[in-house]
N, C-alpha and C positions, 0 to 999 in steps of 0.2 A: 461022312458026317458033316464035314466043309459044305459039303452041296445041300442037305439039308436046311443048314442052319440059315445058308443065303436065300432057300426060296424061300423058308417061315419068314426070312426078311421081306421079299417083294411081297409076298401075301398083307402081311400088316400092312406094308406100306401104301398100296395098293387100294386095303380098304380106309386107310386115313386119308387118302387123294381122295376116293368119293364121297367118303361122311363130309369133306372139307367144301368138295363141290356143292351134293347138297343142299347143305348149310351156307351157305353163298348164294345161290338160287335160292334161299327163304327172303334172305337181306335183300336183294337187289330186286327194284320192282319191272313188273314186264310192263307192257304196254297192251290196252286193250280197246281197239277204237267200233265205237256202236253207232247204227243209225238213229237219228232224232226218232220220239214217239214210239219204239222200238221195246221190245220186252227181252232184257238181258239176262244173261247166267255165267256165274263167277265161278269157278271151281278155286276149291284150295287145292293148289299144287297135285298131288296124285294119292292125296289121301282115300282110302276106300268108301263107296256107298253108303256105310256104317258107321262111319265117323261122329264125332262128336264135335261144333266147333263153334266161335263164336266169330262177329264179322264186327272191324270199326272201318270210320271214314273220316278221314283227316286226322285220327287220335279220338272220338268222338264215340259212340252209339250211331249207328245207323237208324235215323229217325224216316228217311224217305221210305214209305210204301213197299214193303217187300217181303218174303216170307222164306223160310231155310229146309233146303231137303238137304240132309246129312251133311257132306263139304261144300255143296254150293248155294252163294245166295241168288236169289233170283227178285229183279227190279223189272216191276212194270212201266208201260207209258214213259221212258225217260228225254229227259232234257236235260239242257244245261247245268239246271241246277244240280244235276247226278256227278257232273265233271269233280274227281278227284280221287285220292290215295286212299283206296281199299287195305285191308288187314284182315288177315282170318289166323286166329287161334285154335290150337287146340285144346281140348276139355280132358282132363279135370286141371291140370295144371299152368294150362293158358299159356304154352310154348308156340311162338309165330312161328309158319307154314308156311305163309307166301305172301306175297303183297301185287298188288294190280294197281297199277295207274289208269283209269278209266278215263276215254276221253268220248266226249257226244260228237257228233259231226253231220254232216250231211253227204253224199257223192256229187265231185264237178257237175256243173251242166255245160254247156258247150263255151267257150271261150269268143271275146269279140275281138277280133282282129284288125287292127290297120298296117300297113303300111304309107311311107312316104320317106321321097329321096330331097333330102335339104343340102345335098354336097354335090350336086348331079355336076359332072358325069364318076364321078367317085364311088358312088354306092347308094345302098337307102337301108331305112332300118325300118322293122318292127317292133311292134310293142302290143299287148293283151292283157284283158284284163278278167273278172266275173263281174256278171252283173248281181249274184245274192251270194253271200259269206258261203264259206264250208264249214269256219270253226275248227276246223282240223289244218295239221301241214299240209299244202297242194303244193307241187310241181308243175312243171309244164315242160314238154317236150315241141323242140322246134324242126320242122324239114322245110329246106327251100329244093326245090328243083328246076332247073330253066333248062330248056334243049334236051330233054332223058336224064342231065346229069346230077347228081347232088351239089350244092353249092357248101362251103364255108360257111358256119354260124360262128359270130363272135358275141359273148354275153357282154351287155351294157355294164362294166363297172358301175357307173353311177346309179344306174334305174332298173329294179330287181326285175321286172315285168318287159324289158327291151334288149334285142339285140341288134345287131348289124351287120351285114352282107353287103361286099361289094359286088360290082358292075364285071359280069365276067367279059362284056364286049359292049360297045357302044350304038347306039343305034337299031340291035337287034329289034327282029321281025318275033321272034318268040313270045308267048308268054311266060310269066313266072306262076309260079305255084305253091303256094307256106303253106304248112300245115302246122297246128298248135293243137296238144293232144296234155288238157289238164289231169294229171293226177294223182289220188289220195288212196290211204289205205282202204277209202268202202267204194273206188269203183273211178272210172276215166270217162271222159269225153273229150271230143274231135272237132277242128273245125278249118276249114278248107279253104281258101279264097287265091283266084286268079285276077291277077290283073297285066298290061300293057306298061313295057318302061316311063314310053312318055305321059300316063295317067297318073302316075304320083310323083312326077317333079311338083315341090311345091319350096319356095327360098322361105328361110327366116325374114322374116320384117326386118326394115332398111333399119341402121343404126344412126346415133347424135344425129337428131331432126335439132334442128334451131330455126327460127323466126325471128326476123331484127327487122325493127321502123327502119325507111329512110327517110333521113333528114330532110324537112321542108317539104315533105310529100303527107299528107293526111289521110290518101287512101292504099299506098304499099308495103307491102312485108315481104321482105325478103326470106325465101325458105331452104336451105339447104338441107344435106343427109349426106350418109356413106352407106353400099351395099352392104349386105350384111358379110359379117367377118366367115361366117361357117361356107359361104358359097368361093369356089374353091380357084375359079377360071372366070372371072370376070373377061377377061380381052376375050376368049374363045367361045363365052357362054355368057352374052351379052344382057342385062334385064333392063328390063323397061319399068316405068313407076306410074302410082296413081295418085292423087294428091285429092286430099278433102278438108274443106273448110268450110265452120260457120262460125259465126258471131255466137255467142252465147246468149244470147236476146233472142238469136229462131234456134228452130229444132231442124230443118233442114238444110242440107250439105249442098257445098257446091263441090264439083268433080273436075278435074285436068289430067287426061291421061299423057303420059310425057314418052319419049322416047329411051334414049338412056342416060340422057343429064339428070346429075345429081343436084341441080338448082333450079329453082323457079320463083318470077316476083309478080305477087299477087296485086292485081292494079285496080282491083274493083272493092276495096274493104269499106265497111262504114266510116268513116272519123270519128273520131276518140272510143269504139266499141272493141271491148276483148274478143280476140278470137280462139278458137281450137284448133288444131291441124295437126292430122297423121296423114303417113304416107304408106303406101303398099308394094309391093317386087314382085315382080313374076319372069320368067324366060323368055327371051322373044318372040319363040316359035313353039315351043312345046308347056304344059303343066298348067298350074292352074295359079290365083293368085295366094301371096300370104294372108297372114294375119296380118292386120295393122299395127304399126307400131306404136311404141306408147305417144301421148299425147301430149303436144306444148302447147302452151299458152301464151299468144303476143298481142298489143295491142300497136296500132298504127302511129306516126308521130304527132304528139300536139304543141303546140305551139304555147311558149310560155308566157305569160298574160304579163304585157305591159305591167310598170310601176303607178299606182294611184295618186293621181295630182289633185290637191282641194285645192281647189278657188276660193275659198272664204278664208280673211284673216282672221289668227286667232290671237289675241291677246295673252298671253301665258304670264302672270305675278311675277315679278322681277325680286329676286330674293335678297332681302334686306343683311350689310354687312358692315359689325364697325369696322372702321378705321384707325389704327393706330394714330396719336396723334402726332403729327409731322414734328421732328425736332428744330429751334430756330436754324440751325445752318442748312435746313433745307429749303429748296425752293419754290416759293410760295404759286401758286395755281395765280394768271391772272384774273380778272372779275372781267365779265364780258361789258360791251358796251353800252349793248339794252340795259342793263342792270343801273348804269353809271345815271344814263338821261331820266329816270324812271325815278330818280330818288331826286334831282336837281328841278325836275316839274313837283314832287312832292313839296320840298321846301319852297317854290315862289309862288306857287298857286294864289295864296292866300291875298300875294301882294297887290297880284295879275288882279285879283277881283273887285279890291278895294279903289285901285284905277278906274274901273270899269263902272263902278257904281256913281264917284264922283263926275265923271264925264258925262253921266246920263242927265244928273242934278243941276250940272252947269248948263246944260241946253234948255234945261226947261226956265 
């Protein structure tokens, strides 16, 4: 009886685990990815031929172009605007079936590939990208091989589209070999490229360019820089620089390729014109040049213009102030001497002339 009553138990239980299941599978939506332009078919979950049932999207009426045979709905010509959360009920009492997350997409097409080594002799990384949308999740799968063997992929933390591969040996005679194999749920694409170690050494652009006047020189600027910080063996993997400058009044450049000094003084600049100058890096012997690095702006020393001397006096109103009037215990200003003779001819004048008149009368 014991044994009984325990398997009427696993039987119930049994079919409450799959009613439970399910019912779980109605709630939780699947994923359903179509091609663009594409005529799709939605089934509700495993309801029969004969069904009865109705379809929303987003919560909504299914307004896009489409027409119902028994549980499934069927959408022509779709696109984007088709993208989203399907619902199918059932009739007469509108109990949800199943639910479809619908997404449009397109399949990869072939991926573009570069490489380049900015740490040489350390390693080099690639990066890939599409040239036209999927719309859907894409992957990508990476193989490097050099010599028959497979190398180490390490994914670029920072940059979802790049990884990194070191140098299994220096100077090899081999080539290499990546393959980058884009893919999504409606289909993959491949794409292959060989190249030569010393074909993709390329350094980052030199860092802190500066340009400074020298003093009492009207046509030099002085130009310094530092290799770039990613480039890993400067003593053993020497670069050499490019240096370009114009005035900002022409459009073209003059060039100095340098050895591997990080300084150079420009002897030929206009007087008083701003200049532009960037500089470039490349390996002594192998790869190609950088990018240029960002660009500063210097102009040459000028000379500070003398102070302006007039030559014409100018008269300026002399600003009138009283004076307190002096107290008697203070000491009186003396009275100049012109002043003294100029009042003592005032008072005799008169006498002076009256002389002067008789002496004429006596003569005659």
């Amino acid at each position: 009886m014991a044994n009984l009553v325990t398997s009427l138990c696993c039987v119930v239980l049994a079919a409450v685990v799959v009613a439970y299941a399910q019912r779980r599978s109605q709630l939780v939506a699947r994923n359903q990815y179509e091609r663009m332009s594409s005529d799709v078919t939605m089934q509700c979950g495993s309801l029969d031929n004969d069904a009865s049932v109705s379809w929303k999207v987003n919560g909504t009426d299914v307004k896009a172009q489409h027409h119902l045979e028994g549980p499934r709905l069927m959408l022509t010509g779709v696109d984007l605007s088709h993208n989203g959360l399907y619902s199918c009920f059932q009739n007469p009492h509108g109990e949800r079936r199943d639910t479809i997350f619908l997404h449009i997409g397109i399949p990869p097409r072939e991926p573009t590939v570069t490489c380049r080594s900015n740490t040489y002799p350390k390693g080099f990384y690639c990066s890939w990208h599409q040239l036209h949308p999927t719309y859907i999740p894409t992957t990508f799968e990476v193989d490097v091989q050099h010599n028959q063997r497979s190398l180490e992929v390490q994914k670029d933390p920072d940059h979802k589209n790049r990884c990194r591969v070191r140098f299994p040996e220096v100077f090899s005679s081999f080539p290499y070999k990546v393959n980058v194999t884009a893919v999504n749920a409606l289909g993959k694409a491949s794409t292959t490229i060989s190249f030569e170690e010393s074909s993709i050494v390329k350094p980052d652009p030199p860092e802190r360019v500066t340009a400074t006047p020298i003093r009492f020189n009207a046509r030099r600027l002085e130009v310094s820089w530092h290799s770039p910080a990613t480039w890993p063996d400067i003593d053993n993997f020497p670069l050499k620089y490019f240096l370009r400058y114009r005035p900002l009044i022409r459009e073209q450049w003059q060039h100095v390729e340098l050895s591997d000094s990080t300084s150079h003084t420009i002897t030929d600049a206009y007087a008083g014109k701003e200049y532009i100058i960037q500089v470039a890096a490349k390996d002594t012997e192998i790869g190609t040049w950088s990018d240029w690095s960002v660009a500063v702006h210097a102009t040459p020393w000028i000379e500070d213009p003398l102070p302006i001397t007039s030559t014409t006096e100018v008269d300026f109103p002399t600003e009138t102030k009283t004076s307190p009037i002096p107290s008697s215990n203070a000491p009186q200003k003396a009275e100049p001497p012109v002043g003294r003779a100029a009042r003592l001819l005032t008072f005799f004048s008169p006498l002076l002339l009256g002389m002067l008149l008789l002496f004429m009368w006596s003569s005659v």
